[in-house]
C-alpha positions in Angstrom: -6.3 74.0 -72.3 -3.0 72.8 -72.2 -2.1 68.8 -71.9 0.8 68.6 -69.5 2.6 65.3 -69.4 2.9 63.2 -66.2 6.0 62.9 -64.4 9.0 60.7 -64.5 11.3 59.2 -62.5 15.6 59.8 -62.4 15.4 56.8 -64.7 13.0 58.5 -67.2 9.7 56.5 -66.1 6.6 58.7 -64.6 6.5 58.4 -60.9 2.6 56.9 -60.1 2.1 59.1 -57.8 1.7 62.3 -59.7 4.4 63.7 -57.6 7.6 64.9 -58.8 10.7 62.6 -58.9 13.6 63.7 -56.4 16.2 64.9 -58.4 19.2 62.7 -59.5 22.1 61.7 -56.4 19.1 62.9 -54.1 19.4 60.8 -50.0 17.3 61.0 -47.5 18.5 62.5 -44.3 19.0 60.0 -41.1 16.6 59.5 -38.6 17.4 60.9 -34.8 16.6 58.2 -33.1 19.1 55.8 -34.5 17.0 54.7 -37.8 13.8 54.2 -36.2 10.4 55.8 -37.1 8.9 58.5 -34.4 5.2 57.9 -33.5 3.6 60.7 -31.8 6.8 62.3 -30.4 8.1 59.8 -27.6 11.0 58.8 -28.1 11.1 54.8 -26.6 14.5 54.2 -24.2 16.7 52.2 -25.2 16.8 48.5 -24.5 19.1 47.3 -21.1 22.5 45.8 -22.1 22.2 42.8 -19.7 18.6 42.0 -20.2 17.9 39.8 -23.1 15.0 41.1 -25.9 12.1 40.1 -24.8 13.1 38.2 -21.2 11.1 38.5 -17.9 11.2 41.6 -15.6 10.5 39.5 -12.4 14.2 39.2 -10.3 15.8 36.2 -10.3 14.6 33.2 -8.1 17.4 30.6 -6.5 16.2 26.8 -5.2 17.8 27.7 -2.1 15.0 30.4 -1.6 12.1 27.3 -1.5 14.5 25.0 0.9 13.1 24.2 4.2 14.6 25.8 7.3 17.6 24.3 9.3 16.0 22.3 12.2 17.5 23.0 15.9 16.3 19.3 16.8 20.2 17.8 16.5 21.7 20.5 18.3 19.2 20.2 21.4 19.8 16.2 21.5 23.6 17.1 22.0 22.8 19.5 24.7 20.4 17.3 26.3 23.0 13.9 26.2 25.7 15.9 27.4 23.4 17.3 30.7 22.7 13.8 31.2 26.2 12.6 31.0 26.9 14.9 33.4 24.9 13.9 36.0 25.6 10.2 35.5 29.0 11.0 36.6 28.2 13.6 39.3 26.0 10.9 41.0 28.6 8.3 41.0 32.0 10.3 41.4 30.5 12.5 43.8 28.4 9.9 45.8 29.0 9.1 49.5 30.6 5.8 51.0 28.1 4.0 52.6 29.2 3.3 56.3 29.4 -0.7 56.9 27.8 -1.7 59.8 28.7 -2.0 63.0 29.1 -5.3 65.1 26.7 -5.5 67.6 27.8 -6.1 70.7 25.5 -8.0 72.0 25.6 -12.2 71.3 22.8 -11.9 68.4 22.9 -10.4 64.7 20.2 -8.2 63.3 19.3 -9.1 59.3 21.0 -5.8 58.3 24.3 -6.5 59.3 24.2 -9.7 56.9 22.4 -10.4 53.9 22.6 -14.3 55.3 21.3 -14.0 58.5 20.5 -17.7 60.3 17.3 -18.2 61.5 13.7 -18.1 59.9 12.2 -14.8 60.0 9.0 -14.1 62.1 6.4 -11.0 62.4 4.4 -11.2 65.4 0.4 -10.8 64.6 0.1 -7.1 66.2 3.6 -6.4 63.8 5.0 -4.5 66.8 8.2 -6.9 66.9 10.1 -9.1 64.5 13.2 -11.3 64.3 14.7 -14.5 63.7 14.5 -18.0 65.1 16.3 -20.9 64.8 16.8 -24.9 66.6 20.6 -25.1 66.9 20.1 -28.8 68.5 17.6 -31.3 69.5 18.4 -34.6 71.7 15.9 -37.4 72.0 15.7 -39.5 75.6 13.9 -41.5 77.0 11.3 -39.3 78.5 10.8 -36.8 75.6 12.7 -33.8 73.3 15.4 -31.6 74.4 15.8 -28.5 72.2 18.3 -25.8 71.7 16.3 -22.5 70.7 18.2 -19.1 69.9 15.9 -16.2 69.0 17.0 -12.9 67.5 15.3 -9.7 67.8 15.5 -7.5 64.9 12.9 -5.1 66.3 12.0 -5.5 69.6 11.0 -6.2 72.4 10.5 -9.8 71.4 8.3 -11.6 74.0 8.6 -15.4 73.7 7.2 -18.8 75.0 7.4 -22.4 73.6 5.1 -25.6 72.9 5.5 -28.6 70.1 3.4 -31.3 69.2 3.9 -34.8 67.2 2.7 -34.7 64.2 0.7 -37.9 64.5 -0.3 -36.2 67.7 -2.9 -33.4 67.9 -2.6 -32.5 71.1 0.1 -29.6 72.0 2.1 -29.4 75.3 3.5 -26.4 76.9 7.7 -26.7 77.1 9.4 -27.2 80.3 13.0 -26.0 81.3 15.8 -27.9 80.5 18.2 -30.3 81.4 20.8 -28.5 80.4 22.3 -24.7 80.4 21.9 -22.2 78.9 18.3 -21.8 80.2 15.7 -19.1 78.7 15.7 -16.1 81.6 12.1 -15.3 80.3 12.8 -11.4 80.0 11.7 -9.9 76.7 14.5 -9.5 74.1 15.3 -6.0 73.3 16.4 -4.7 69.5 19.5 -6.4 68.2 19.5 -8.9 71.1 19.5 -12.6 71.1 18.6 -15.3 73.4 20.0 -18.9 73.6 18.2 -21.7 75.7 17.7 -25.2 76.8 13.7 -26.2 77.2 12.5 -29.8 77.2 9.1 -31.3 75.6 7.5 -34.8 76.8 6.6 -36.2 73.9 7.0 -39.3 72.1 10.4 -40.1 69.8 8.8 -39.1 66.3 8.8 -36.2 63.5 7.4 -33.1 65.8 6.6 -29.4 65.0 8.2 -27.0 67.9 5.8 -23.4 67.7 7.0 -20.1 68.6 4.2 -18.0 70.9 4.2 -14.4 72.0 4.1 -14.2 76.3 0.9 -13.3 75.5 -0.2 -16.8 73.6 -0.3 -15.3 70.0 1.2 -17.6 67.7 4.0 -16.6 65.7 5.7 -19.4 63.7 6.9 -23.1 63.2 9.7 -25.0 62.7 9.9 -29.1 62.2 12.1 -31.4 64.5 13.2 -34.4 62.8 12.2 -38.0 64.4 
């Protein structure tokens, strides 16, 4: 049996391997896949230029994908203020002159046709008529009260009749005509009409309370007479 010496390397040192040395000048051959090892024959592609090694595959997210939507709620209040500005001045461009009354021809004034109206107003207790009275004068004689009444009749017809008492005096008394003119004519006193009379009370000179009566003897209101 013959001894056969182990091999050596280009250097002249045995290779450990037991396998013989490549001989001297020897490369190896480049790879095919650009200098990287093949592992069970798939080749891997090639890393993407404009993705870094080893970044994310998700797309990219913006903030302005999470902001909340634009709200409406300014634009509608701007609508809604300039519908309302234009009815503002629709209803007071467009609006109609109110017609000023008309004199009434008759001697009396109804409450519409003056905001200061003389006389104190009056409902009678059924509310079927209403108006104004007033006592223009009062003379005291010897044998009682003349008065000066007007009554206005703002919705008639106004039915009228007179009496007074002192007011230290309880007792009423019925009026009388009076010495002087105009007298009452008694008729009832239609809408927008007036009346104007003279009637005379015997009473006794002091502070007294003339009362305004319906024809019927419903009492409707007061008014003092000074002493």
């Amino acid at each position: 049996m013959t001894d056969q010496l182990p091999p050596t390397t280009s250097n002249g040192d045995p290779d450990r391997t037991g396998r013989p040395a490549p001989p001297t000048g020897w490369t190896p051959a480049p790879l095919s896949d650009g200098g990287r090892p093949s592992f069970g024959g798939t080749t891997p592609p090639p890393p993407q230029a404009d993705r870094p090694l080893g970044g994310s595959t998700l797309p990219p997210v913006t903030i302005e994908e999470y902001a909340p939507p634009r709200s409406r709620l300014p634009l509608l209040v701007a609508l809604v203020a300039i519908v309302v500005a234009g009815l503002i001045w629709a209803g007071t461009s467009l609006r109609a002159p109110q017609a000023s009354p008309s004199t009434s021809p008759h001697s009396g004034a109804s409450p519409s046709a003056s905001a200061s109206a003389p006389g104190l107003p009056f409902v009678t207790p059924d509310e079927s008529a209403s108006g104004r009275w007033e006592i223009v004068e009062h003379r005291w004689t010897d044998s009682g009260l003349e008065v000066e009444i007007r009554v206005y009749a703002d919705q008639g017809p106004v039915t009228y009749s007179f009496m007074a008492f002192g007011n230290d005096d309880v007792q009423a008394t019925a009026s009388e005509p009076g010495s002087q003119s105009p007298q009452f004519s008694g008729r009832p006193i239609e809408t927008g009409d007036s009346e104007t009379g003279w009637v005379f009370f015997p009473l006794q000179r002091g502070a007294s309370t003339i009362m305004l009566y319906t024809a019927g003897g419903n009492q409707v209101s007061a008014l003092p007479v000074a002493g």
